[in-house]
N, C-alpha and C positions, 0 to 999 in steps of 0.2 A: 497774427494771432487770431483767437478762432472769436467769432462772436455767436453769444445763445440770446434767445427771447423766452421769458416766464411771463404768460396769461395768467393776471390771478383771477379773473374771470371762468379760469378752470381749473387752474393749478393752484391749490395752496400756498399761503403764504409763506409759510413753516418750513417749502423746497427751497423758494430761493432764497431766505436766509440762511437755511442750514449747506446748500451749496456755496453762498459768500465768503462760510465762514470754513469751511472745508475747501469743498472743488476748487476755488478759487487760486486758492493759493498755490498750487501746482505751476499757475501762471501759464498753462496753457490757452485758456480763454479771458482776452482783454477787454473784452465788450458785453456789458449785459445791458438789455432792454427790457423793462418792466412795465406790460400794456397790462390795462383796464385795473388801475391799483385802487380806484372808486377811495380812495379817503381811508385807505386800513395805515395802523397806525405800527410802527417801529419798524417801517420799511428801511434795511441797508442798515440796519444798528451794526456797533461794534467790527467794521471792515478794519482788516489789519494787513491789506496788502494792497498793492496798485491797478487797480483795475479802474476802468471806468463802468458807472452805473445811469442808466437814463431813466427815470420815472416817467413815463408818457404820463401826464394828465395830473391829478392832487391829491396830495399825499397826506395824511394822517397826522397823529402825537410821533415825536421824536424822529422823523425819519433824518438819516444821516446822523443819527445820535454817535458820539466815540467813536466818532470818524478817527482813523487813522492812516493816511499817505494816499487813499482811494481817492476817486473826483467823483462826486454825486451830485446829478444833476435834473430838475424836475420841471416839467415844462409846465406847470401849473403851478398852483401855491400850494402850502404847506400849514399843519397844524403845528399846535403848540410844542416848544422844543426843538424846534428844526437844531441841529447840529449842535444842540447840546454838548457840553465836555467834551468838545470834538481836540483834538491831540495832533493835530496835522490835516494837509492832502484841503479838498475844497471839496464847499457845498454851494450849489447856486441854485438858489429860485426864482423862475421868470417870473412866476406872480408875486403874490402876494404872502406876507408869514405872518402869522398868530402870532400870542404872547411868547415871551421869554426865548425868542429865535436868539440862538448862539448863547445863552448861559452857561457862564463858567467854562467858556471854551480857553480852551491853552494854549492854544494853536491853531496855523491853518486860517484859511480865508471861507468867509461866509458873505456870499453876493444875494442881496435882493432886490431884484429889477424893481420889483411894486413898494407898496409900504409897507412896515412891521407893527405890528400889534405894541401892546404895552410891557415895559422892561426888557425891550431888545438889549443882550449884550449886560444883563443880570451879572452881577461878583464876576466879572471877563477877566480873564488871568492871562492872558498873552496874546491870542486870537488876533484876527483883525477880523473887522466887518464893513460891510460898504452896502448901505441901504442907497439905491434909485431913487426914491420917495421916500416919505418922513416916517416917523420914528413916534406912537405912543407914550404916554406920560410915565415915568419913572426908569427909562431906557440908561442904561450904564451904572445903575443903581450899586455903590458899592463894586464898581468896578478896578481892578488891583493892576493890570498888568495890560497894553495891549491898544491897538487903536483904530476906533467907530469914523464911518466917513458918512454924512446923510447929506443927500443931495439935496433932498427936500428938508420941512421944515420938523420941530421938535415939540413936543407936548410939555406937559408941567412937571419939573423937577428930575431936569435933566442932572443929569451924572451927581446924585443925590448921595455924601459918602466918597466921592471919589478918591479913588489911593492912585497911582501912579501911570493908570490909563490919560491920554490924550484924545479927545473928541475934535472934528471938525464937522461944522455946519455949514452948507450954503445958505440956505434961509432962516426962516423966523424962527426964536424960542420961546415958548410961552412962557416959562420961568424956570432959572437955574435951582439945581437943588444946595442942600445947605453941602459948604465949601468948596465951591463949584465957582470959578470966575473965569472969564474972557482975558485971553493974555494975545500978545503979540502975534502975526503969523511970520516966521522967521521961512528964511531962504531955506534950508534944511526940512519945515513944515510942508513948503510948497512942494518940494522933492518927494516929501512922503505921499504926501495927498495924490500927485499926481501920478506916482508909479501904482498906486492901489487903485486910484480911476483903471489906471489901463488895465491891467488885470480884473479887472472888474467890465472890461468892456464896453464901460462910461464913458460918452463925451461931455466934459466940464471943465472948464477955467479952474485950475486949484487955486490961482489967486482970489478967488472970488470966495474962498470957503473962511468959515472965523474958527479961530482956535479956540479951546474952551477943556481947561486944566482943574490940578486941586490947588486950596490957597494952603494946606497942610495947616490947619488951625485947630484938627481932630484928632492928629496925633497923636495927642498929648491931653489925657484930662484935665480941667480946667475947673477947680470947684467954683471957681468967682465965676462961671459964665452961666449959671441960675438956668439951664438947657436954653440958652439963647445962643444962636449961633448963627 
């Protein structure tokens, strides 16, 4: 298949989305390269077909936003929103990602080599994510669906809200959020954790990582619980 390269150092940004979202999908060219992106923001939104995409350098708000079956990959770090409501397909960032990387994503794998900002992995409905480094304070906040792996450690008021997502940690947490507790890591955990390392193209011990669920005590209002909880 054919591969193109778009400078936005010369070319507008406005081409290569409007080609992702059109040319693309002909499926005749599987490779696009995207030099000098200097930090513009909604790089590779809304991709609805298989292509591969490479950001040389760092990327802006939302890039890889509603992703869908595409791989985007950015060899720098990423601003706020990286793969947002992403629906499928993968986003990886070698660096480092701002706040709310992968919110409300559905689907689909979201890799960051470096650390994530604060509320990585926001209301997550399906998604997986696999932070390299740790993870900003209120990360899986009101997370429904879906499962967060941080290599490194976790800020205050982890998985804060938590519905039915699964967290693993290797290291420290500063403090759980409310209905948030440490449960067992089961033979089936390790399985998980570890098949998401490799795809993720992490070396770690998945024994080594702590499980970290909901106790489901939000469910359900509770007028005796005076908002203690």
């Amino acid at each position: 298949m054919e591969r193109l390269t778009f400078d936005l150092a010369a070319q507008p940004l406005r081409e290569l989305n409007t080609f992702l979202h059109t040319g693309a999908k002909e499926g005749k060219v599987g490779h696009v390269t995207v030099l000098n992106p200097d930090g513009a923001h909604n790089i590779a939104v809304g991709l609805d077909c298989p292509i591969q995409v490479e950001v040389v350098g760092h990327a802006g708000y939302y890039a890889g936003g509603m992703n869908k079956t595409a791989t985007v990959t950015i060899t720098g770090s990423a601003g706020t929103g990286v793969a947002e409501n992403m629906m499928s397909g993968k986003v990886h960032v070698k660096g480092f990602a701002s706040n709310g990387a992968g919110a409300s994503a559905h689907g689909g794998l979201l890799v960051i080599e470096g650390d994530a900002g604060l509320r990585c992995g926001i209301s997550l409905k399906g998604g997986n994510i696999v932070v390299g480094g740790s993870v900003g304070s209120f990360s899986a906040f009101m997370a429904q669906a879906g499962r967060m792996v941080i290599c490194g450690n976790a800020g205050d008021a982890l998985g804060d809200s938590l519905y039915e997502a699964v967290l693993y940690v290797k290291g420290s947490v500063k403090s759980l959020g409310a209905d948030a507790q440490y449960e067992p890591m089961t033979d089936e955990d390790v399985a998980v954790v570890a098949s998401l390392l490799d795809q993720a193209g992490l070396a770690h011990d998945a024994k080594d990582f702590k499980r970290i669920a909901s106790k489901r005590s939000l469910y359900h209002w509770n007028a005796d619980a005076n908002q203690e909880y």
